[in-house]
C-alpha positions as CSV (number, residue, x, y, z in Angstrom):
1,X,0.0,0.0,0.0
2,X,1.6,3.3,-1.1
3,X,0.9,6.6,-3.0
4,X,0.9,5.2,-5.9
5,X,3.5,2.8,-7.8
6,X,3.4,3.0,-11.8
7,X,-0.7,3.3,-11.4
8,X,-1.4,1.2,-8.5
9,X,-2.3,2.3,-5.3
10,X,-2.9,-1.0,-3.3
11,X,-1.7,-4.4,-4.5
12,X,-2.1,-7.8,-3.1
13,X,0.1,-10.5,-4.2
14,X,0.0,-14.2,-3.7
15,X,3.5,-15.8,-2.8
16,X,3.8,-19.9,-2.8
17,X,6.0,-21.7,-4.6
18,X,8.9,-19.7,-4.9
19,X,6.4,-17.0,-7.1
20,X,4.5,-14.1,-6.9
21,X,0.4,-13.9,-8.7
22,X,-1.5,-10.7,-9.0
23,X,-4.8,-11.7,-6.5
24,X,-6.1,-7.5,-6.7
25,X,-5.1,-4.3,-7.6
26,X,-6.5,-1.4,-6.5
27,X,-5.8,2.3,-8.7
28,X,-4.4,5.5,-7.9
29,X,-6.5,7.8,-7.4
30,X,-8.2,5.6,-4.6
31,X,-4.8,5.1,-2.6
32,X,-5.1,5.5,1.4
33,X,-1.8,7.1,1.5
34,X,-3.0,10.2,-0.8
35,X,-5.9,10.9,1.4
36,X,-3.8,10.9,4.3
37,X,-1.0,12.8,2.6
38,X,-3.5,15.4,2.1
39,X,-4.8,15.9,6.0
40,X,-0.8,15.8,6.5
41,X,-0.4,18.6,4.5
42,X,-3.9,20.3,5.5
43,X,-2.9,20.4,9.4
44,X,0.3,22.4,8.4
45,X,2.9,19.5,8.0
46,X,4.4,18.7,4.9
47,X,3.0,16.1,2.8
48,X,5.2,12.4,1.4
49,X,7.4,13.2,4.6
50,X,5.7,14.3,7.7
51,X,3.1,11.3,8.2
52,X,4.3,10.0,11.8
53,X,3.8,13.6,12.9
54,X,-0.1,12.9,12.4
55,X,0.5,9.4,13.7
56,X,2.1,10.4,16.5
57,X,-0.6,13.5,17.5
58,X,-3.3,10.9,16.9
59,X,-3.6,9.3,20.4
60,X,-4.1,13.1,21.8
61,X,-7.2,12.8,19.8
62,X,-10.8,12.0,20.1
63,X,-13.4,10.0,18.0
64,X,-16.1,12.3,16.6
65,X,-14.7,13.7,13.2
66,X,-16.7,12.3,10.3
67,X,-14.2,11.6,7.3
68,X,-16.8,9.5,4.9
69,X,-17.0,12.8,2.6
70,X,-13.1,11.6,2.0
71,X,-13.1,8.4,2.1
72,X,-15.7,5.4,1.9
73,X,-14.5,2.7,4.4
74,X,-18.1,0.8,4.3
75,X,-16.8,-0.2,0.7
76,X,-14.8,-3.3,0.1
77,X,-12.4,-2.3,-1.3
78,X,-12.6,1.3,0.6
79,X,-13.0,4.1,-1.9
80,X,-10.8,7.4,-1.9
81,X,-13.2,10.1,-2.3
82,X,-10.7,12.5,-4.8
83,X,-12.4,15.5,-5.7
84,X,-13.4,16.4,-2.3
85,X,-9.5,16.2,-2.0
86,X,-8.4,17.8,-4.6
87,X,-8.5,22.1,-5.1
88,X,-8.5,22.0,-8.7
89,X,-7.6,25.4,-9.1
90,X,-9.9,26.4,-6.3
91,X,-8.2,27.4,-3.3
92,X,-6.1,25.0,-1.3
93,X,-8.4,22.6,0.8
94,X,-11.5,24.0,-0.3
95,X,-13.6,20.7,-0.3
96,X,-12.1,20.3,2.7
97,X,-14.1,23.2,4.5
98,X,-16.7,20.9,5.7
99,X,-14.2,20.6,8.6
100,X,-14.5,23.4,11.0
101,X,-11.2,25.5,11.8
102,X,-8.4,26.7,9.4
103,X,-5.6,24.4,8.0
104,X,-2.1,24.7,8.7
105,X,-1.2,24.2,12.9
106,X,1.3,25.6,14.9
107,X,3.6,23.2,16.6
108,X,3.6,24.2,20.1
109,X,-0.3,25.5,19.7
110,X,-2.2,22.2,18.4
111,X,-6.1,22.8,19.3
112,X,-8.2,20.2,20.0
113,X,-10.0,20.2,16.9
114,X,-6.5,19.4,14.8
115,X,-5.9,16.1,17.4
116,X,-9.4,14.9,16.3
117,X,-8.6,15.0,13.0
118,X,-5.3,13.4,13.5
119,X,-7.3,10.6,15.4
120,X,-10.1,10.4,12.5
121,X,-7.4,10.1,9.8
122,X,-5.0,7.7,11.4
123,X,-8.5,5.7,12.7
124,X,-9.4,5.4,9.0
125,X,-6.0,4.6,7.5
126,X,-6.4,1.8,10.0
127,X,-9.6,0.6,8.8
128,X,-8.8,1.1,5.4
129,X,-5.7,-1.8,6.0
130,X,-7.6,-3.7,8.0
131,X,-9.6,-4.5,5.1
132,X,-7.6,-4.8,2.7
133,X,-5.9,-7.5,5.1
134,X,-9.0,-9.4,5.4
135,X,-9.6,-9.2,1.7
136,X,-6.5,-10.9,0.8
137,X,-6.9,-13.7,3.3
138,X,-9.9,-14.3,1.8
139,X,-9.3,-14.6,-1.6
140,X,-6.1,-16.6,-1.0
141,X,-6.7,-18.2,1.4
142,X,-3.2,-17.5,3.5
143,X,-3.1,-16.1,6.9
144,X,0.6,-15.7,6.9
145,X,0.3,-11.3,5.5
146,X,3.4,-9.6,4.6
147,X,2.8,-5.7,4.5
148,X,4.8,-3.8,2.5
149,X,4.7,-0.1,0.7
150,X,4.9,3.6,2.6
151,X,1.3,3.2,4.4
152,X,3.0,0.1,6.2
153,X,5.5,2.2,8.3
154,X,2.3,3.2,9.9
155,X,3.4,1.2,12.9
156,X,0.1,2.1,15.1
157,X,-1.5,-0.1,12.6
158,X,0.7,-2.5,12.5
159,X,0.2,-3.0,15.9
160,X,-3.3,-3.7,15.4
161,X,-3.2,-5.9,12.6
162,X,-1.0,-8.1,14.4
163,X,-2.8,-8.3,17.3
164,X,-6.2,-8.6,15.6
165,X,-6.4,-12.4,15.1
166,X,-7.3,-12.3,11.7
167,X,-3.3,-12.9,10.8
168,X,-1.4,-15.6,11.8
169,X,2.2,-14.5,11.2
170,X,2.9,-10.4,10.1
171,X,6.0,-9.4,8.4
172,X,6.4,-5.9,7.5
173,X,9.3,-5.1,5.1
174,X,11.4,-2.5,7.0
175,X,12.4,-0.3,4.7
176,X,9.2,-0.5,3.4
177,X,9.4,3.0,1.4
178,X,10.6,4.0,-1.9
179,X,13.6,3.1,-0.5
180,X,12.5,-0.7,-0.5
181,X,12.2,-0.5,-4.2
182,X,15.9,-1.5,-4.9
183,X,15.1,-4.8,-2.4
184,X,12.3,-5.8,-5.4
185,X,15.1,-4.8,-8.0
186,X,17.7,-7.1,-6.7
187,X,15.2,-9.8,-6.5
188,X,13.0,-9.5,-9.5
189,X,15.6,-11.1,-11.7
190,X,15.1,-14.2,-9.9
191,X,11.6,-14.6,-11.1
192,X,12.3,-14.7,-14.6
193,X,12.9,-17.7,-16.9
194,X,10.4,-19.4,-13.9
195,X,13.0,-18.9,-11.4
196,X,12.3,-18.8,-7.5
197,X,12.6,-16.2,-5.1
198,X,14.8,-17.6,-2.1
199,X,13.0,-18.1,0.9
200,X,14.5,-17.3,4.0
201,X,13.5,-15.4,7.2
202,X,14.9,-11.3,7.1
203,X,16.4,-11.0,10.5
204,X,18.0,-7.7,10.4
205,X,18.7,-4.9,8.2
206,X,22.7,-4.0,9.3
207,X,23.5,-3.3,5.3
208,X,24.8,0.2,5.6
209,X,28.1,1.3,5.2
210,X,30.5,0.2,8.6
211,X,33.9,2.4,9.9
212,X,36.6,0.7,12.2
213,X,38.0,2.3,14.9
214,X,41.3,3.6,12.7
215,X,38.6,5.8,10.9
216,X,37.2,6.5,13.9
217,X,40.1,8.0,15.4
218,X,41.4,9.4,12.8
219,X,38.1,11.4,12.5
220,X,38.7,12.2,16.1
221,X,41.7,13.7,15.8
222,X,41.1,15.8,12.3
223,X,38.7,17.8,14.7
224,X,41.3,17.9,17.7
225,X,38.7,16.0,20.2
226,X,39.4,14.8,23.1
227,X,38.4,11.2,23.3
228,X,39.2,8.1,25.7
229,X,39.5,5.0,24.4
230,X,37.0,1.9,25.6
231,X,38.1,-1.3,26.4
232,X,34.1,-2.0,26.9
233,X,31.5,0.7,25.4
234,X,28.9,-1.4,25.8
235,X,29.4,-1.5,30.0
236,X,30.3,2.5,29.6
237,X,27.6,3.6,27.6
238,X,25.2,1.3,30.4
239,X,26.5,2.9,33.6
240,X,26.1,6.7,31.7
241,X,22.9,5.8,30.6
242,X,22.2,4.6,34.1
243,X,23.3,8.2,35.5
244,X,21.1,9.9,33.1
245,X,23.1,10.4,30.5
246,X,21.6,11.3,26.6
247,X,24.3,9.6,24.5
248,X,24.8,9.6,21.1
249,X,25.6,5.7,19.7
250,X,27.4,5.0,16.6
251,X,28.4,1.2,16.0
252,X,29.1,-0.9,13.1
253,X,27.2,-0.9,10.0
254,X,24.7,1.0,9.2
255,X,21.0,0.3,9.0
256,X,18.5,0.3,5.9
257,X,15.6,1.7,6.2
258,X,14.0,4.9,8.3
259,X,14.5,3.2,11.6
260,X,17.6,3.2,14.0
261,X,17.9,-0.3,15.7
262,X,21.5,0.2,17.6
263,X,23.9,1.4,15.1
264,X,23.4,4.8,14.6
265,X,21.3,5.9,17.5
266,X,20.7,8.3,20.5
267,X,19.9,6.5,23.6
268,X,18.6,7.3,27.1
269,X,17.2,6.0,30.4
270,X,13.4,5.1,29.6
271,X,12.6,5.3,33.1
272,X,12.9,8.7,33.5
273,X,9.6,10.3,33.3
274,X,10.9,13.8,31.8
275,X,13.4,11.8,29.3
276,X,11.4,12.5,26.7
277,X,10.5,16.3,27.2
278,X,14.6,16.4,27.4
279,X,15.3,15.1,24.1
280,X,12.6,16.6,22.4
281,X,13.3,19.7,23.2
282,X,17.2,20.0,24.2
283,X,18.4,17.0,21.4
284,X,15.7,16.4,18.6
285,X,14.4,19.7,18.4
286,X,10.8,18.4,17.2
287,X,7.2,18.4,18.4
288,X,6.1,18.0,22.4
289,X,4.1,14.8,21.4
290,X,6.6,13.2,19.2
291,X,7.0,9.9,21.0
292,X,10.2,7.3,21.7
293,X,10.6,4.0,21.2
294,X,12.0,1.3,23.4
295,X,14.8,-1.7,22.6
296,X,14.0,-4.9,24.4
297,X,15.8,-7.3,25.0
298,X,14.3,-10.0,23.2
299,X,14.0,-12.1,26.0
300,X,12.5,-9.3,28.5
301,X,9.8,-8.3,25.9
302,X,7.1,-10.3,26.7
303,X,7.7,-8.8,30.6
304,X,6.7,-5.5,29.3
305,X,4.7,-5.8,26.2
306,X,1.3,-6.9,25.6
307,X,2.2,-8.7,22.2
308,X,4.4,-8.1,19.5
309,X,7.3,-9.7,21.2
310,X,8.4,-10.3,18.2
311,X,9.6,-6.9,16.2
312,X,13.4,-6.8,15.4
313,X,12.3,-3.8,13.1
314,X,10.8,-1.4,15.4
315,X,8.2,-1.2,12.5
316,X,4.5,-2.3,15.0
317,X,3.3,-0.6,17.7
318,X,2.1,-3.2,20.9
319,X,0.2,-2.2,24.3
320,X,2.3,-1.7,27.3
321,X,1.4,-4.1,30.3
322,X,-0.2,-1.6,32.8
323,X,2.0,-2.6,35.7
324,X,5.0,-1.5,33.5
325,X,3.8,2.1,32.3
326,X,5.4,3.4,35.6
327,X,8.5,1.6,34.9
328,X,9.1,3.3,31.3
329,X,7.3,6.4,30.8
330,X,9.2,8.2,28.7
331,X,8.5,5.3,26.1
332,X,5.3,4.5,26.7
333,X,3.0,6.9,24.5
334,X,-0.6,8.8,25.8
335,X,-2.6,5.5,24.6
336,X,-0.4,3.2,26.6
337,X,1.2,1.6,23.3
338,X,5.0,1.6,22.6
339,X,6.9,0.7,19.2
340,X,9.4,-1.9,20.3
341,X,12.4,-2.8,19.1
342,X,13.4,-6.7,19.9
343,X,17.1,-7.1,20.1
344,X,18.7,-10.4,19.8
345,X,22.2,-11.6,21.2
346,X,23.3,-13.1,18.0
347,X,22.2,-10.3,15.4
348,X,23.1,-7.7,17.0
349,X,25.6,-8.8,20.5
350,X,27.3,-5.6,21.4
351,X,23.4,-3.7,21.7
352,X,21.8,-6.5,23.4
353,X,24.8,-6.2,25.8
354,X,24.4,-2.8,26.5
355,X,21.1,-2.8,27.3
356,X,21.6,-6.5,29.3
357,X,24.4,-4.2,30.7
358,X,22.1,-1.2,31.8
359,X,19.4,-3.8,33.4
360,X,22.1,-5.5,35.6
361,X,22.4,-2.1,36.8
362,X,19.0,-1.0,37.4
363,X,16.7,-4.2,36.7
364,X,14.9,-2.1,33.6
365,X,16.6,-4.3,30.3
366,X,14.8,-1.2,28.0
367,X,16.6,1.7,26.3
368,X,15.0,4.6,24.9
369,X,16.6,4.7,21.2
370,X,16.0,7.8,18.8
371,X,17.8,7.9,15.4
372,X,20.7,9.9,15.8
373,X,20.2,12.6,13.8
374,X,18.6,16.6,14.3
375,X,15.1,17.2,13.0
376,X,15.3,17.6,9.1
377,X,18.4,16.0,9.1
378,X,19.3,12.6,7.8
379,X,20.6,9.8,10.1
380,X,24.5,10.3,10.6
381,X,26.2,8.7,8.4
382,X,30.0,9.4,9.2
383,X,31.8,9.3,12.0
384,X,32.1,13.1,10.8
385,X,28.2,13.6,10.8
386,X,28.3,11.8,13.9
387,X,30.5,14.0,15.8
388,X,29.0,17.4,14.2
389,X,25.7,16.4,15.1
390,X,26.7,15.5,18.9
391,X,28.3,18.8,18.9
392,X,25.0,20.9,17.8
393,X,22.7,19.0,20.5
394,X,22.0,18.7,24.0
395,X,23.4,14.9,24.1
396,X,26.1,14.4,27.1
397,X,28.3,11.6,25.4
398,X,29.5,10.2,22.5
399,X,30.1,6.1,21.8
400,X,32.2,6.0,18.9
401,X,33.1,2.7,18.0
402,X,35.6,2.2,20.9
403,X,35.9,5.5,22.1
404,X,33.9,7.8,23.8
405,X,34.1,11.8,24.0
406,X,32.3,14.1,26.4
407,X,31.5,17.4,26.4
């Protein structure tokens, strides 16, 4: 489910045997994405890029906005209602003035009114997968769904489709963009002259580009820092973290895909209730209700979380276990859901040890983990970008490969 590939707004594809069929296509302009792109740019972000902002004001929201002029979700397949969408030389949003209140928000001054629609859109880009879900379990029959496309890195619905019942396995592609495209390049060439597609399970996305320590230090010194080399970062980074530290965390190779899982993060103590007010405001420089996510330890998961204790891509959104809310506010949104990160000892052994590290120390194996990176900015990239970036923030420390600089 995306904008729109070529033509197509929604697909659904049967895989077995080693091939892909065609099962349903549904046509741009009747594409969930472009109806939510629209309120995205009608409450004053900015549209193709600013989508989690509405996701994330959602939950501040209440039901009671009617969206059916927009879009038809008691249709199967939904239907996009486009001219109510589009200005057509009018002005911009004018079928949209059946909603009370002017477009465009300010950041720090969101009304009630622009929550509600947040909550009314996000509510119906739910609905609108959910059935779309259901439809191709049907017509298949196969209860094993992989999502894929920009509408699924809507993680909130995820969350729900997974925990639904209707699916019995979910696998969201986690780079699931445009930027997933070259993923369907590499492997389309299998598929012809009848070839298969190899089948085996995606367990992490550590594809980027990787620096050693030499280039590391030799950054390091270009920039005359002072540094201190780490016979252990992960124990350092866990007992700074531990103190209340905001650390910036840049390990190995990079990941693929919008999310940072432990590589190129920024990572503080989720128990704090403030944390995230902190690095909002004094690191990320972004919106009040921009939330966090947390990095489990794949083991500890199912301590804290609901469901999903299976999410290595920090891609579905599961219910925190009310006894545990206390225990990690700063990562545990205004509806009580979290987007967790699952980390494993043998894909990724020096993260899982710091936060293993960090919960020997104060019985909490959860990180808060932010991509490290300033709002508008891209994810650091260099261990140049890494060290600028540190420099403009509020962070406290630096984990650089084996080294770690302080302000």
């Amino acid at each position: 489910m995306d904008g729109r590939g070529a033509w197509e707004a929604t697909t659904i594809w049967h895989g077995h045997d080693g091939r892909l069929d065609p099962v349903l296509m549904i046509p741009f302009p009747d594409s969930v994405e472009y109806c939510y792109s629209e309120f995205t740019q009608f409450l004053g972000f900015q549209r193709n890029s600013d989508e989690w902002k509405v996701m994330g004001l959602a939950p501040y929201g209440k039901p009671g906005v009617d969206l059916s002029a927009f879009i038809d979700l008691k249709a199967v397949p939904y239907r996009i209602h486009t001219k109510q969408l589009v200005a057509n030389g009018a002005a911009p949003f004018a079928g949209m003035t059946a909603l009370p209140g002017p477009a465009g928000i300010a950041e720090s001054n969101t009304d009630d009114r622009h929550k509600d629609i947040a909550y009314a859109v996000q509510d119906a880009c739910e609905t609108a997968m959910m059935i779309v879900v259901r439809m191709a379990i049907e017509k298949t029959p196969c209860r094993n769904v992989c999502l894929a496309g920009g509408v699924a890195l809507n993680s909130k619905a995820n969350g729900k489709i997974a925990a639904s019942g209707l699916v019995q396995k979910l696998f969201v592609q986690p780079a699931a963009s445009d930027a997933g495209v070259a993923l369907g390049a590499a492997l389309a060439p299998y598929l012809d002259d009848n070839g298969k597609l190899p089948n085996k399970p995606m367990r992490h996305e550590y594809w980027g580009p990787c620096f050693d320590d030499e280039a590391v230090e030799s950054a390091l010194r270009t920039y005359k820092l002072r540094y201190t080399g780490l016979p252990d970062p992960a124990s350092t980074a866990a007992k700074l973290l531990s103190q209340g530290k905001i650390l910036g965390w840049f390990q190995a190779r990079m990941e693929f895909g919008p999310r940072a899982l432990g590589s190129r993060s920024i990572l503080a103590d989720p128990r704090d209730p403030e944390m995230n007010a902190k690095v909002n405001n004094a690191v990320k420089f972004r919106e009040w209700w921009r939330a966090f996510a947390p990095s489990f330890k794949k083991e500890a998961a199912g301590e804290y979380l609901e469901s999903a204790t299976d999410s290595p891509f920090m891609i579905l959104t599961a219910q925190v276990r009310a006894e545990k809310r206390g225990v990690i506010p700063s990562v545990t949104h205004v509806d009580g859901s979290a987007r967790p990160q699952t980390v494993e000892k043998e894909i990724n052994p020096l993260y899982w040890r710091l936060i293993d590290e960090f919960g020997k120390r104060t019985r909490v194996p959860v990180i808060m983990n932010t991509s490290f990176n300033l709002r508008g900015e891209a994810i650091v990239h260099t261990p140049t970008d890494a060290t600028r970036t540190f420099f403009s923030s509020g962070m406290d420390a630096l984990v650089i490969g084996s080294f770690l600089v302080e302000k």
